[in-house]
Steps between C-alpha positions, in 0.01 A plus 500: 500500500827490649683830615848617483552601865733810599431693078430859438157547356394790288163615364420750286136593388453737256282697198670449132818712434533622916861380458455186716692255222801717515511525868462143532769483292733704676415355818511093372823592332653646851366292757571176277120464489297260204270719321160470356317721271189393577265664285742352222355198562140626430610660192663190396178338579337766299708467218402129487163592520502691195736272293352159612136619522347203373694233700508730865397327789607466871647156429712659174623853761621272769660282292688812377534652856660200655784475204543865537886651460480834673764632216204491274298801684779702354366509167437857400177395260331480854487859597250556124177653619268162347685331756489673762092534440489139458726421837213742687228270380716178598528667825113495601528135510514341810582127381820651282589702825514162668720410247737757496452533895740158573742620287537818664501352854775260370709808385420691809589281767703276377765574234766341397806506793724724255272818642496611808079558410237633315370817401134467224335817404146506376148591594411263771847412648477670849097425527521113373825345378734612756298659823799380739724647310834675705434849283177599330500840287208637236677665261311763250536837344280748317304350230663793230832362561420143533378578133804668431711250632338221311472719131875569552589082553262457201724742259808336599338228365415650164126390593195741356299650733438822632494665803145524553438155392741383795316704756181366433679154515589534835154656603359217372752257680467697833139467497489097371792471783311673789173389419498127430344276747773260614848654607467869395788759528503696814673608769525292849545644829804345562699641137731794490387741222780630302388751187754518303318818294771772584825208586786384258549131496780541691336684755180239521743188528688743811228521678363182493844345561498721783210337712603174350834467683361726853297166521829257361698689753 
């Protein structure tokens, strides 16, 4: 695959609810950089898993992969806990990794010229997708406030689910995540660990954007 030469490249690994999406966020929307949710994509994949059951296949995902419109991984009805169970089991699978894989390396290294470069948070982003990357961080937080985080996102949402029920969620997700046998979460040598436990938003995006342009500069 061809590469954009002279891009900023960002990657961003991460447990569920760390804060990595709204970093990335920040950071894409500063630097001019494309971003890509990629764990949307599994839970999109997920989601197709549980409403096409019958008709799933590899040929039937990549067929939905390659006409993908990134606007779609916006869709709130992606964040329900089925789905995110469902994108976990997706995960395990090597051949829809593949999949999935070009797609990323397409957004990664080469975007479209309107950004000045890329910046895809996930679980295997620093270890598989982008291990060249210019900046590498692994962003988490205590599991209690992950939880929190994510039950507070799911009330704005008017969704039903308790507290409890979203901790044990994201147990389950950090130990499906860390623990599957082809690209599991963790951190590499070469990522800066930010915990953004005790940090504001604000604070996080400082200090990132902080090493970001010592290196620009």
């Amino acid at each position: 695959m061809k590469k954009r030469k002279n891009i900023i490249t960002v990657a961003i690994d991460s447990p569920a609810a760390a804060g990595a999406g709204t970093q990335a966020r920040y950071i894409a929307k500063h630097y001019n950089l494309l971003y890509l949710d990629t764990g949307k994509i599994y839970r999109l994949i997920g989601k197709l898993r549980i409403k096409y059951f019958e008709k799933f296949s590899y040929k039937f995902i990549k067929k939905k992969i390659d006409k993908i419109n990134i606007n779609i991984l916006d869709d709130s009805a992606l964040l329900s806990n089925d789905i995110a169970i469902s994108a976990s089991i997706v995960a395990k699978d090597n051949k829809i990794r593949k999949i999935v894989k070009n797609f990323q390396y397409k957004c990664a290294y080469n975007p479209p010229k309107r950004f000045s470069g890329s910046v895809l948070d996930g679980r295997d982003i620093t270890s598989v997708i982008m291990k060249d990357a210019m900046f590498k961080f692994y962003i988490t937080a205590n599991i209690k406030i992950r939880a929190k985080r994510r039950f507070l996102e799911f009330k704005k949402l008017k969704k039903k689910i308790t507290y409890n029920e979203v901790l044990k969620s994201l147990k389950n997700r950090d130990y499906l995540d860390k623990s599957r046998k082809y690209s599991p979460l963790k951190k590499t040598k070469d990522s800066i660990l930010i915990n953004t436990s005790k940090l504001s938003k604000k604070a996080c995006f400082m200090k990132i954007k902080s090493i970001i342009d010592k290196k620009l500069i």
